[in-house]
C-alpha positions in Angstrom: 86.6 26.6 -22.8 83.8 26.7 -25.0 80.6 28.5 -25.2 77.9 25.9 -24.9 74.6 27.6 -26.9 71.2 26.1 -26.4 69.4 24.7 -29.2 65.7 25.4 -30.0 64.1 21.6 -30.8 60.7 21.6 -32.7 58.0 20.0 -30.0 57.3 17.7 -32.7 60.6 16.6 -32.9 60.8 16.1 -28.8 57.7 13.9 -29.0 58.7 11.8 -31.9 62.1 11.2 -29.9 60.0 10.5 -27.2 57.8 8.0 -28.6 59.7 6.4 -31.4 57.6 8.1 -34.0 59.0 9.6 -37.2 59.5 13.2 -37.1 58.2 14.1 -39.9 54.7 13.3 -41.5 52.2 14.0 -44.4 48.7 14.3 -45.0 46.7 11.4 -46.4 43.1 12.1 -47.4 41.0 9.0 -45.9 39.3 7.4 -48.6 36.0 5.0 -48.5 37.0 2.1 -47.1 40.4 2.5 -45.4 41.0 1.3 -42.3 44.5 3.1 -40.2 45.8 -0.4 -40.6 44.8 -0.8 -44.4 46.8 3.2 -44.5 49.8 1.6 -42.4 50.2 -1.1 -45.0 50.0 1.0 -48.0 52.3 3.9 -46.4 54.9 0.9 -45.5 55.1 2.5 -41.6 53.5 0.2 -39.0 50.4 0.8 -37.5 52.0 1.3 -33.7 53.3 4.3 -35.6 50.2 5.7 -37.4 48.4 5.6 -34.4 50.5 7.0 -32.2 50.5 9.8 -34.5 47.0 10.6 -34.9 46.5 10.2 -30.8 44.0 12.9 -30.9 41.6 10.3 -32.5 38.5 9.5 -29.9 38.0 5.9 -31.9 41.1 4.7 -34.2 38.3 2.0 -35.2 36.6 5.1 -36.5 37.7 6.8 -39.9 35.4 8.6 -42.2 36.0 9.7 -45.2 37.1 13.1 -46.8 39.2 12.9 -42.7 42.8 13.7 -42.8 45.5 11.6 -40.7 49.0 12.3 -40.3 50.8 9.3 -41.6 54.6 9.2 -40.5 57.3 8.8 -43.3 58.5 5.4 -43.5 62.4 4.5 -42.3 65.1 4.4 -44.6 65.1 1.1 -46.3 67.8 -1.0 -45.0 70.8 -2.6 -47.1 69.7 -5.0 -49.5 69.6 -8.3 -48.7 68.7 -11.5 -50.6 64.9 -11.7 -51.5 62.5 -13.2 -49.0 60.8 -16.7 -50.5 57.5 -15.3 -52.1 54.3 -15.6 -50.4 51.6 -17.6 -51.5 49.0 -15.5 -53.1 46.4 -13.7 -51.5 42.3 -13.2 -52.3 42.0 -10.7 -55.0 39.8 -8.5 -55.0 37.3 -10.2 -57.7 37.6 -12.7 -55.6 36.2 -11.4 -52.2 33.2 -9.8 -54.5 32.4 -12.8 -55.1 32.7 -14.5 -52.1 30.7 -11.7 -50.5 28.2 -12.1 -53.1 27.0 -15.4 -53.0 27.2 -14.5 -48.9 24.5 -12.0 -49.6 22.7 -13.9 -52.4 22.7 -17.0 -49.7 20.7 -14.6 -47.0 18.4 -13.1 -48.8 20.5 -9.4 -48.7 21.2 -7.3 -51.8 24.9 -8.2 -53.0 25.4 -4.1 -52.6 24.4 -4.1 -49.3 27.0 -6.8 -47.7 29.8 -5.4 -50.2 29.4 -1.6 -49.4 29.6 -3.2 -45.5 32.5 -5.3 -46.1 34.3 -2.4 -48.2 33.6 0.2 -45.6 35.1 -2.2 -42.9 38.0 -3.4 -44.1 38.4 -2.6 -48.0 37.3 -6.0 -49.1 40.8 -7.2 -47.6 40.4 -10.6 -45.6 43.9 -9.5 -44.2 42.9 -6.8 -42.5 43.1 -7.0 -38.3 42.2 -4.3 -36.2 42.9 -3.2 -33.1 40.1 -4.8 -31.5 41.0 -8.0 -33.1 37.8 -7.9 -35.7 39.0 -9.9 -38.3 38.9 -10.4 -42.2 36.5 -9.1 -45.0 33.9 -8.7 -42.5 35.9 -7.9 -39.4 34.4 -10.1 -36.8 35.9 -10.5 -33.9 36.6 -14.3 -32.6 34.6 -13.8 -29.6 31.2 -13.2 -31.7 32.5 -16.2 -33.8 32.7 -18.6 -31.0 28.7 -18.1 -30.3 27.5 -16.8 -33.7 28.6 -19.6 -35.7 27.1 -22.4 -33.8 23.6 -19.8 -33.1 23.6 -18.7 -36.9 24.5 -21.5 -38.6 24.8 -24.3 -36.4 28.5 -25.0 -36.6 31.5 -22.9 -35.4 32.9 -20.6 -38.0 36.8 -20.1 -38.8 36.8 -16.3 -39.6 40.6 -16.5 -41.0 38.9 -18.1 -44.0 37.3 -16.3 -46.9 34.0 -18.3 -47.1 33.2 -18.5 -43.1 34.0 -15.0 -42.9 31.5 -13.9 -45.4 29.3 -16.0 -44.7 29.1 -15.6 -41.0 29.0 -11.8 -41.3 26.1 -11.9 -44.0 24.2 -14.1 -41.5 25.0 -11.2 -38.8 23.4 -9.1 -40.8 20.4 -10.9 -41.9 19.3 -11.3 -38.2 19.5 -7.9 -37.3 17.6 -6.9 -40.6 15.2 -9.6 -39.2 15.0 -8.4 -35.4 14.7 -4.4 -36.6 13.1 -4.6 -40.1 15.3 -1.3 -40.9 18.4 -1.9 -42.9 20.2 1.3 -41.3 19.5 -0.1 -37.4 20.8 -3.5 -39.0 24.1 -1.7 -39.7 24.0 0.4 -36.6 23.7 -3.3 -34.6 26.4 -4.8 -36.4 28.5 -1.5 -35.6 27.6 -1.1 -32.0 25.8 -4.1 -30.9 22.1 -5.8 -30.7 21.2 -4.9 -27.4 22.3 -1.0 -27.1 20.4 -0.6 -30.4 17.2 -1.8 -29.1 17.9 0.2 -26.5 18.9 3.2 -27.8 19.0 3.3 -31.3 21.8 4.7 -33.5 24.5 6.0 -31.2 25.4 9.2 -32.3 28.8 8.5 -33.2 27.7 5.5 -35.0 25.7 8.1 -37.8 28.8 8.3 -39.9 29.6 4.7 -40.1 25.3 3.7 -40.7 25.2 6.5 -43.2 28.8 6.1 -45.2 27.7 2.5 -45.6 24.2 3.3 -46.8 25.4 5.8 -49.4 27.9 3.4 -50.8 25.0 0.6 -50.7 23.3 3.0 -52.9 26.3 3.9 -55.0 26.7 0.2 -55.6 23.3 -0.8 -56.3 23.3 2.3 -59.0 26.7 1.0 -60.6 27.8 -2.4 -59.6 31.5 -2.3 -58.2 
């Protein structure tokens, strides 16, 4: 009979087993703008993955910058197959600039300001969802649709569109730069909400998101995306 001889398995390994994650990973340098589901759709692994795989982060809303994330290698491709009907085109990106443009231009707000918010949020990518269901260029979430849009603008608002989505999240922003008369508390309400910002300011873990969108305000008001 046979010697049976244990065999050491990586931790890593045991998780990914565990979990359904890929065992192996790489480093991806966040970059302005990026979202973990904008990185799950340009690493082709799904974003049930890449967050299970950077567990350690406090806020998966919540990238910055210059961060590094472990971002699973994707599966094998499968056999071929025949090719799926095409799908019908997307908003490019000249297109959201200047649908988030004429947003800004509309309420009064420098076109840098609403596009270095839109870019930090979702990458000027009207496809993006996150995991607290904010959708679109602007990421709104439905819930501040269903009162914002009759409040702001005295209809309701469908956020899956370009144009309500800009322009409902450039009339977010022009009330809070109303209520606070400080562009960076504006940001820091659209981030964390009206009411804990009159209350308590900038949250500290809202500083990185107020001040990466300022610096890029200023980057694009110097040299116009």
């Amino acid at each position: 009979m046979g010697v049976v001889r244990a065999v050491a398995v990586p931790l890593a390994v045991l998780f990914a087993l565990a979990t359904g994650a890929s065992a192996f990973a790489h480093g991806y340098k966040v970059r302005p703008g990026d979202t973990l589901w904008s990185i799950s759709h340009r690493e082709g692994v799904s974003y049930a993955k890449l967050l299970r795989a950077n567990s350690e982060l406090q806020n998966p809303n919540l990238i910055f910058p210059g961060e590094t994330i472990s971002v699973p290698d994707p599966p094998a491709p499968p056999p071929a197959a025949a090719p799926p009907a095409p799908a019908p085109p997307g908003l490019d990106r000249e297109q959201a600039k200047a649908l988030l443009t004429a947003a800004a231009r509309h309420h009064g707000l420098k076109s840098s300001f609403v596009l270095a918010l839109s870019y930090w949020e979702s990458g000027w990518n009207q496809s993006a969802v996150s995991s607290s269901g904010a959708i679109g260029l602007m990421q709104i979430t439905p819930g501040t649709a269903s009162y914002a849009g009759p409040w702001l603008l005295g209809r309701r608002m469908d956020i899956r569109k370009p144009a309500d989505n800009t322009e409902l999240g450039a009339a977010l922003l022009r009330r809070y730069v109303d209520v606070f008369n400080d562009p960076k508390l504006a940001l820091a309400a659209y981030y964390q909400g009206e009411a804990g910002t009159r209350k308590h300011g900038i949250y500290p873990s809202s500083q990185r998101y107020v001040d990466g969108i300022w610096a890029l305000r200023n980057r694009f008001e110097a040299s116009p995306p």
